[in-house]
N, C-alpha and C positions, 0 to 999 in steps of 0.2 A: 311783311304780314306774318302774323305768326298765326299757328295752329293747333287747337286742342285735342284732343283725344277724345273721341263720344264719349266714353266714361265717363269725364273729367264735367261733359256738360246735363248729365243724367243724373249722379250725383247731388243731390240738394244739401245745402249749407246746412240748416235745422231741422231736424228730425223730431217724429213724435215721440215718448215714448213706446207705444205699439211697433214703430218702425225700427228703434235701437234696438227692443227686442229680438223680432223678426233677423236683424242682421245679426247678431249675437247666437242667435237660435237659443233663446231663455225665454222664461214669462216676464210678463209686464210690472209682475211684482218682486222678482229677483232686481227690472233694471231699477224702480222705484226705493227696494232695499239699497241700492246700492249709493245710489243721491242721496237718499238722509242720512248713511253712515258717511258721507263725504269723500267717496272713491270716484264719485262720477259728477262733476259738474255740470248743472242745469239752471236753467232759468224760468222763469216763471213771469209768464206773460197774463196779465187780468188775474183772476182770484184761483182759476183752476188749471189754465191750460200750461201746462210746463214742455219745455221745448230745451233741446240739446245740440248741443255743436257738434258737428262732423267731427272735430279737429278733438274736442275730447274723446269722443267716442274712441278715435282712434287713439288715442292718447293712451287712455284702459285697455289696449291690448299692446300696446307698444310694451314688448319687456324690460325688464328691470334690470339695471347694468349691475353684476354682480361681481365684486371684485373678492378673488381668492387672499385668503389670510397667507401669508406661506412663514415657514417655519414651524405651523402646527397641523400633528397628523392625528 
C-alpha cells in the first residue's frame, strides 16, 4: 500500500487563474499577461472560464538550464 503526502492530496490539478495568482503572489492580470504572450499555458473551458495545470505552473518557475559559453570572457 503506498502513501501520499497531505500536500500531495491538497494540492488540486487545475487551478483558477485567481489561484495561479495567489501562489505566484502577482495579480490576476500579470497571470492573464502571461497566457496570451504564450509563457504560461492554459486552457479554456466554456467561453470564459480558463483554467491552468499545476504541472505548468510549475513548469514557469522551474529554471532555465543555462549552459556557460567557455572560451569567451
Amino acid at each position: 500500500m503506498t502513501q501520499t503526502s497531505p500536500t500531495a492530496d491538497t494540492r488540486r490539478v487545475m487551478l483558477t487563474v485567481a489561484e495561479a495568482a495567489d501562489e505566484l503572489a502577482v495579480t490576476e492580470r500579470f497571470i492573464r499577461t502571461l497566457i496570451s504572450e504564450g509563457q504560461l499555458r492554459a486552457v479554456k473551458v466554456g467561453t470564459r472560464v480558463v483554467r491552468i495545470r499545476r504541472t505548468d505552473l510549475d513548469d514557469l518557475l522551474r529554471p532555465a538550464r543555462v549552459v556557460p559559453r567557455l572560451g569567451r570572457r
